[in-house]
C-alpha positions in Angstrom: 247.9 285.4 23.0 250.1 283.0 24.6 251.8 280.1 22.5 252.7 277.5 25.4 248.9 276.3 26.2 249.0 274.5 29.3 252.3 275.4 30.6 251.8 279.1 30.0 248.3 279.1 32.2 250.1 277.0 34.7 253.1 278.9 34.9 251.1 282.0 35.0 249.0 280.8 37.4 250.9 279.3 40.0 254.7 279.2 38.8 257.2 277.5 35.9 258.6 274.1 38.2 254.9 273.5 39.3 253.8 273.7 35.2 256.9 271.8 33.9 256.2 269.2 36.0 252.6 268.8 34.9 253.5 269.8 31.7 256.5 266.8 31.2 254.4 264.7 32.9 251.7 264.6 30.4 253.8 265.1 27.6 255.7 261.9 27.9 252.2 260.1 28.6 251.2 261.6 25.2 254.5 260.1 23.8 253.5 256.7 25.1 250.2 256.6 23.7 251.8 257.4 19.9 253.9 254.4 20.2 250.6 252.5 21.4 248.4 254.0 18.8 251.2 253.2 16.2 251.3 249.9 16.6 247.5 249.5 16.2 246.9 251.8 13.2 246.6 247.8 11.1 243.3 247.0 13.1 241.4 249.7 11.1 243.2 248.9 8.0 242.9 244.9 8.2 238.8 246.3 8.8 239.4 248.2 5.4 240.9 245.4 3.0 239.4 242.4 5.0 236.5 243.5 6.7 238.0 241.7 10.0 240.5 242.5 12.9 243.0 239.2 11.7 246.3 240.8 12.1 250.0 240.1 10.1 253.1 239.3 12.5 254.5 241.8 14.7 256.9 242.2 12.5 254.4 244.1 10.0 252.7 245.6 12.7 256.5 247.2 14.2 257.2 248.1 10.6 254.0 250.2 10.3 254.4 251.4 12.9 257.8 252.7 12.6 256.7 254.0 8.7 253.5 255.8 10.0 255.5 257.8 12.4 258.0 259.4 10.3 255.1 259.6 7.6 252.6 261.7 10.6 256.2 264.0 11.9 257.4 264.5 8.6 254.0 265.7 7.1 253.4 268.0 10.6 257.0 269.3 10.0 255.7 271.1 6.8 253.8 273.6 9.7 250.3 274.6 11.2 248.3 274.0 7.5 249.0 270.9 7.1 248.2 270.3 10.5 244.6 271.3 10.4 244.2 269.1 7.1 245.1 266.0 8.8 243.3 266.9 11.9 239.5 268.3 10.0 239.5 264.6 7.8 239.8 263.0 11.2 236.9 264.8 12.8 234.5 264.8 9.9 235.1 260.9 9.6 234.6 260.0 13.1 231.3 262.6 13.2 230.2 260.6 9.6 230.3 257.4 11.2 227.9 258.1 13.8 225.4 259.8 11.2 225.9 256.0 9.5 225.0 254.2 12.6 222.3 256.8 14.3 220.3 256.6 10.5 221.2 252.8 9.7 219.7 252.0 13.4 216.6 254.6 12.9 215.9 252.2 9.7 215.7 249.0 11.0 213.3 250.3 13.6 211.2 252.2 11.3 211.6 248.7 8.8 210.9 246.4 11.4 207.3 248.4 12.7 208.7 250.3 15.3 209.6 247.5 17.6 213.0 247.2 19.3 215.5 244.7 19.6 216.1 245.7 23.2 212.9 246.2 25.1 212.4 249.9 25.4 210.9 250.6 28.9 211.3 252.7 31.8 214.3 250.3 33.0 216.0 249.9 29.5 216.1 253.9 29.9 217.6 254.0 33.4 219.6 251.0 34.3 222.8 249.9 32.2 223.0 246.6 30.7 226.9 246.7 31.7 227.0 245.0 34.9 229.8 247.5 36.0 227.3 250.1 36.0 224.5 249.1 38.0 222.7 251.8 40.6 225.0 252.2 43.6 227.0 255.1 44.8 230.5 253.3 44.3 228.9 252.6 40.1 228.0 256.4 39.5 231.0 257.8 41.0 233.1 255.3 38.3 231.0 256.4 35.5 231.3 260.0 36.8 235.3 259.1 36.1 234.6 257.8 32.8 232.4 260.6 31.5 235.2 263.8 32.4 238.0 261.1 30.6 235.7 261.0 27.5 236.7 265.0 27.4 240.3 263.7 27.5 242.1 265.8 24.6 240.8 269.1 25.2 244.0 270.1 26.8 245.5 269.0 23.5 243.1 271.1 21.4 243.9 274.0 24.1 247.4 274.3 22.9 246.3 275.6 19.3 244.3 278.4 20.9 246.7 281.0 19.5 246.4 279.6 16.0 242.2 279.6 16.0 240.4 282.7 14.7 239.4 285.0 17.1 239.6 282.8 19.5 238.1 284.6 22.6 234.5 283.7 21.3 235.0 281.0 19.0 237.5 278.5 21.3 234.6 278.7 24.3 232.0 277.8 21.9 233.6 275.2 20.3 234.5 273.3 23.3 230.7 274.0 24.6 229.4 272.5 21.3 232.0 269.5 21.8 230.7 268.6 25.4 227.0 268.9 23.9 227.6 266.4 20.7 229.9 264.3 22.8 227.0 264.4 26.1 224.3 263.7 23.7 226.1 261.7 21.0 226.6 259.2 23.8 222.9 258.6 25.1 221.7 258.7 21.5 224.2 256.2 20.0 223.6 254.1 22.7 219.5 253.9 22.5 220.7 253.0 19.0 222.4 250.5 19.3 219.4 248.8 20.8 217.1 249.4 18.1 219.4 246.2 16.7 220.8 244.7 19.2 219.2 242.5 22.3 221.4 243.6 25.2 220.6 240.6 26.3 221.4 238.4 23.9 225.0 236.2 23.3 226.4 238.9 21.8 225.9 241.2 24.5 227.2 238.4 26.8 230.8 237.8 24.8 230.9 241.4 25.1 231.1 240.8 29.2 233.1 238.0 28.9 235.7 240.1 26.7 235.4 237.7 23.7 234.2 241.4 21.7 236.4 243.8 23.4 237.1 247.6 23.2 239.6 247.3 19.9 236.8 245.6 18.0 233.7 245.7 19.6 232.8 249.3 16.8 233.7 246.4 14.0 231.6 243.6 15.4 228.5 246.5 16.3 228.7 247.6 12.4 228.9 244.4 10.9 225.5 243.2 12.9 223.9 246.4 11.8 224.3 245.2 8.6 222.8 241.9 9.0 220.0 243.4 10.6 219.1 245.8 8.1 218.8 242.3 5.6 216.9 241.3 8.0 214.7 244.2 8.7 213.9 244.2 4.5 214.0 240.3 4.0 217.0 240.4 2.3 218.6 236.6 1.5 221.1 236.3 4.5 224.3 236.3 2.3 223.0 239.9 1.1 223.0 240.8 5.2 226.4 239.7 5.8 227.6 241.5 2.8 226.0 244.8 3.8 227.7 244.0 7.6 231.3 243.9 5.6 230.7 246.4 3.9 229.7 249.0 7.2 232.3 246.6 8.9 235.2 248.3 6.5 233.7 252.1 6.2 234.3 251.5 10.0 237.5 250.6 9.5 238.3 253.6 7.2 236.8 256.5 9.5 238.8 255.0 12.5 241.6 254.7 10.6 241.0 258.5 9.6 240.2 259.8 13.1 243.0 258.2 14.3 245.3 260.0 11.7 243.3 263.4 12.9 244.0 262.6 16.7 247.6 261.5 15.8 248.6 265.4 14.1 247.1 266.8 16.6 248.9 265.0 19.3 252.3 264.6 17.3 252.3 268.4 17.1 250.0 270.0 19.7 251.9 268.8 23.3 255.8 269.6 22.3 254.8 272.7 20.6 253.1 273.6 24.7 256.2 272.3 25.9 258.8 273.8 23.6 256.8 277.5 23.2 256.3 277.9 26.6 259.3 277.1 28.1 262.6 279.4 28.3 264.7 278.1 24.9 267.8 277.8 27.3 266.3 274.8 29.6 266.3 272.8 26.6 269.8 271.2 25.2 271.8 272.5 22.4 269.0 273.5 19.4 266.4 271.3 21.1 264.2 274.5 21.5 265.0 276.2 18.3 261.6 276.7 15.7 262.5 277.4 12.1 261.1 279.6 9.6 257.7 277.8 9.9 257.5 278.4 13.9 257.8 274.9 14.1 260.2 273.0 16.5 261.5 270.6 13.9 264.4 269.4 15.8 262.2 268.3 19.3 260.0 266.8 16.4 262.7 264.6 14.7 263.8 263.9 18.4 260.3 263.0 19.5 259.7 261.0 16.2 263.6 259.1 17.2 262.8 258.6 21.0 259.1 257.0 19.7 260.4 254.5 17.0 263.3 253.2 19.2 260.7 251.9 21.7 258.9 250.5 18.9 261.8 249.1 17.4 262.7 247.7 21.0 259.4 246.2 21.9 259.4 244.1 18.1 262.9 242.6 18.9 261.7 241.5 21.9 258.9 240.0 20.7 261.3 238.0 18.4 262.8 236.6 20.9 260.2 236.3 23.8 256.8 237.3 23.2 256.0 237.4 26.8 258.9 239.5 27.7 257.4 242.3 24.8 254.3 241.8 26.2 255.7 242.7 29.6 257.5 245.5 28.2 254.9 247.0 26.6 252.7 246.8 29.4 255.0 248.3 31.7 254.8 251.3 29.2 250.9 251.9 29.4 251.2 251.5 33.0 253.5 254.4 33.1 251.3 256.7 30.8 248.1 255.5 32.7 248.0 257.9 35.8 251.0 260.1 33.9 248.4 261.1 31.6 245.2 261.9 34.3 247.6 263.5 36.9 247.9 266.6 35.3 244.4 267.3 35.3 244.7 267.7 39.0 247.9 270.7 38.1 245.2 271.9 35.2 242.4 272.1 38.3 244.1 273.9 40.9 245.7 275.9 38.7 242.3 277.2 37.5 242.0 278.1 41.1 244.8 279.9 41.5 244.0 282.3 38.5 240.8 282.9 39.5 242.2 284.0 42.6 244.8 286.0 40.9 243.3 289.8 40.2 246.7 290.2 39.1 246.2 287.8 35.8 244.2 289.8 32.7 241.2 287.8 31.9 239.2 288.8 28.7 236.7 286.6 29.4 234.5 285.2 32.2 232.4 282.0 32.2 232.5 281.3 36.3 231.8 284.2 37.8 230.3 283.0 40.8 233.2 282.2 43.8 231.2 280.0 45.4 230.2 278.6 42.1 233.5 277.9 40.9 235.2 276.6 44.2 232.4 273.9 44.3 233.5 273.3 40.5 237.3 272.6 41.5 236.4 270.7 44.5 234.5 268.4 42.9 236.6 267.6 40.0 239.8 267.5 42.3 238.0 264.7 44.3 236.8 262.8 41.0 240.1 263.2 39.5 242.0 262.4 42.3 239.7 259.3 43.1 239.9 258.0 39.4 243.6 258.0 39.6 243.8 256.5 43.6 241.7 253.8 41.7 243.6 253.2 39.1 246.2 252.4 41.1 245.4 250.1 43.4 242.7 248.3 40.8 245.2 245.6 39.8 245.2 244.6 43.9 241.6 244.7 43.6 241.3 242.4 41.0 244.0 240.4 42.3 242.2 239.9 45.9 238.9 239.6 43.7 240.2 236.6 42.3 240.2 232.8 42.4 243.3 230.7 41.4 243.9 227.2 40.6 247.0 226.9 41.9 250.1 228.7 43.7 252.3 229.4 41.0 249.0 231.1 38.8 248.6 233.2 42.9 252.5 233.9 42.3 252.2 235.6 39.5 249.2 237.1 39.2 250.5 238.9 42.4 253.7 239.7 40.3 251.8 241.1 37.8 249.5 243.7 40.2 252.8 244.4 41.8 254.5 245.2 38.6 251.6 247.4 37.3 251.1 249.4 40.5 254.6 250.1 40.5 254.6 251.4 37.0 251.6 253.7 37.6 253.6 255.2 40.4 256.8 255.0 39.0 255.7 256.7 35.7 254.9 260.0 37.5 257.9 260.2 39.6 260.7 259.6 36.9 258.8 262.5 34.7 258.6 264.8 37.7 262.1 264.3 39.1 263.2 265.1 35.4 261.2 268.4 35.3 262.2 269.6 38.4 265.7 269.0 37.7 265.9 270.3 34.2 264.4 273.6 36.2 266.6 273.6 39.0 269.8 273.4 36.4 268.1 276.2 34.0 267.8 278.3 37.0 271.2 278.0 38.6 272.7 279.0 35.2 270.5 281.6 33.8 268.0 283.0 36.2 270.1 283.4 40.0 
């Protein structure tokens, strides 16, 4: 029954400073990644109109930007309904584009005899072709890290419990289902992609090298699934390359669309934990206040003014000095990098606090188990806690890693570890030091 979703089972759990903290703290990563997000929402619609990632000036990409976030709070404003809209076109797209790939793939293998493009084989199926990933203890426990981030969101999802239908059977099963679609959607996509593409080949190699990189690499893998279906039927090549642009921009439309999904449920979902949970009075003036709707328009149309000013500050400066926007925005991501992963630790101890806690209703029990569950919390606080100590010191890493060809390149590659694993750490504190205060005043005045 309760409205504040993360805050309210921390607060219940263990007590209201401990939840702000973890609460603010991922809040203002959340607000971080918007104005990130923002400025990329062009990629998916440059795939759309020109079935490539070639971007306009900055200018055009802060303008978006700025337009796409009063368009997303504006629209979420109008309450919950339109909301779930938003948010259902953005899953079915992104679930629609891995039917295309998962059946264009099964095609060119059936067309091409049943033989793959990667060699399938007892190593194919157990080794990675990423050289990041190859068998070693140190390589598991990193993909360990980035399997529990691909859940990333739920906690997002888990502050709209109170507004699913009967939600004491129907939330568990959904996010049971997820972890089985996302757990299996993985491998299977994967063993796809093979079916068309040599992992061995150059463009498995410019992938390493980081000439195809995360923010176009779904683009690049669409548009060669094309060209191999032409090839597969003995299509002219032209008709190949067509068929590529044409998957290359149906990509570019369901990312554009799960990203709208993701961005209503993120524009709404974390200040609606914050603001419902909370006591109105530790909020300024009408900060807190919800209208008829429920909603809390003015935190909205404050979040949506705090978001578009950073925007707006990171395009001037890139007007002037592209390398001090670059900076800037770096510095940002940095912030939100362990600011956003932290509070999984809160969300994991938490948990072991209220299953601890007789005192706590529960209407339902998946762990019953104690030693069961204590080996659950262990385990993802060490995993947790080492993804984020690694995060941290990676830029040194790399930096000690590294070969330079001269001291001023040393100088300031140093710089730039130094400046990123100070902004990691710095992130976290700032947020904290505001959440604690913000309690520390609240309780002074109203709760002696």
């Amino acid at each position: 029954e309760e409205k504040g979703g993360i805050y309210s089972w921390m607060e219940k759990s263990v007590g209201p400073t401990f939840a702000l903290v973890g609460t603010l703290m991922w809040y203002a990563s959340n607000c971080i990644w918007m104005v990130s997000v923002s400025n990329t929402m062009l990629v998916p619609l440059s795939n759309i109109i020109f079935g490539e990632t070639n971007l306009p000036s900055t200018t055009y990409v802060s303008l978006f930007a700025i337009i796409w976030m009063f368009f997303v709070t504006f629209a979420s404003i109008k309450g919950i309904d339109s909301i779930k809209k938003f948010a259902s076109v953005g899953g079915v797209a992104v679930l629609l584009l891995n039917v295309v790939l998962i059946v264009g793939a099964i095609v060119v293998l059936v067309a091409n005899g049943f033989e793959t493009a990667t060699p399938l084989n007892l190593e194919a199926l157990t080794s990675s072709p990423n050289p990041t990933f190859q068998p070693s203890i140190i390589s598991f426990v990193a993909f360990m890290v980035y399997a529990i981030f691909a859940y990333g969101g739920v906690e997002v999802a888990g502050g709209l419990v109170d507004e699913t239908e009967n939600p004491g059977k129907n939330y568990p099963k959904g996010i049971i289902l997820s972890a089985l679609v996302i757990t299996i959607g993985y491998a299977i996509a994967i063993l796809c992609v093979g079916f068309f593409v040599n992992y061995e080949s150059q463009w498995a190699q410019d992938i390493v090298a980081e000439k195809i990189h995360l923010g176009n690499v779904g683009y690049v893998m669409m548009s060669n699934l094309g060209t191999a279906i032409g090839n597969a039927f003995g299509m002219e090549a032209s008709t190949g390359v067509a068929i590529g642009s044409f998957l290359a921009r149906f990509t570019g439309l369901s990312m554009f669309l799960a990203y709208m999904g993701s961005f209503f449920a993120i524009i709404y979902s974390p200040i609606k934990q914050l603001i419902h949970g909370t006591p109105e009075k530790l909020w300024p003036g009408k900060l807190a206040h919800l209208d008829e709707k429920g909603m809390p328009r003015q935190a909205m149309i404050v979040q949506c003014t705090v978001v578009v000013i950073v925007i707006a500050i990171n395009w001037l400066l890139s007007l002037t000095d592209e390398g001090a926007a670059s900076t800037f925005f770096q510095v940002l991501t940095d912030m939100s990098n362990v600011a956003m992963t932290l509070p999984y630790l809160f969300i994991v101890y938490a948990f072991y606090k209220f299953k601890t806690n007789d005192n706590i209703e529960k209407g339902f029990v998946i762990f019953k188990g104690k030693s069961f569950y204590k080996f659950i919390v262990f385990g993802l606080f060490i995993v947790v806690g080492f993804a984020n100590f690694f995060t941290i010191i990676e830029p040194f890493v790399d930096y000690f890693g590294a070969t330079f060809d001269s001291a001023a390149a040393q100088n300031t590659a140093f710089i730039g570890a130094l400046r990123s694993t100070v902004s990691m750490v710095t992130g976290p504190i700032i947020f904290s030091l505001t959440a604690y205060f913000l309690m520390r005043n609240y309780n002074n005045k109203y709760n002696k």
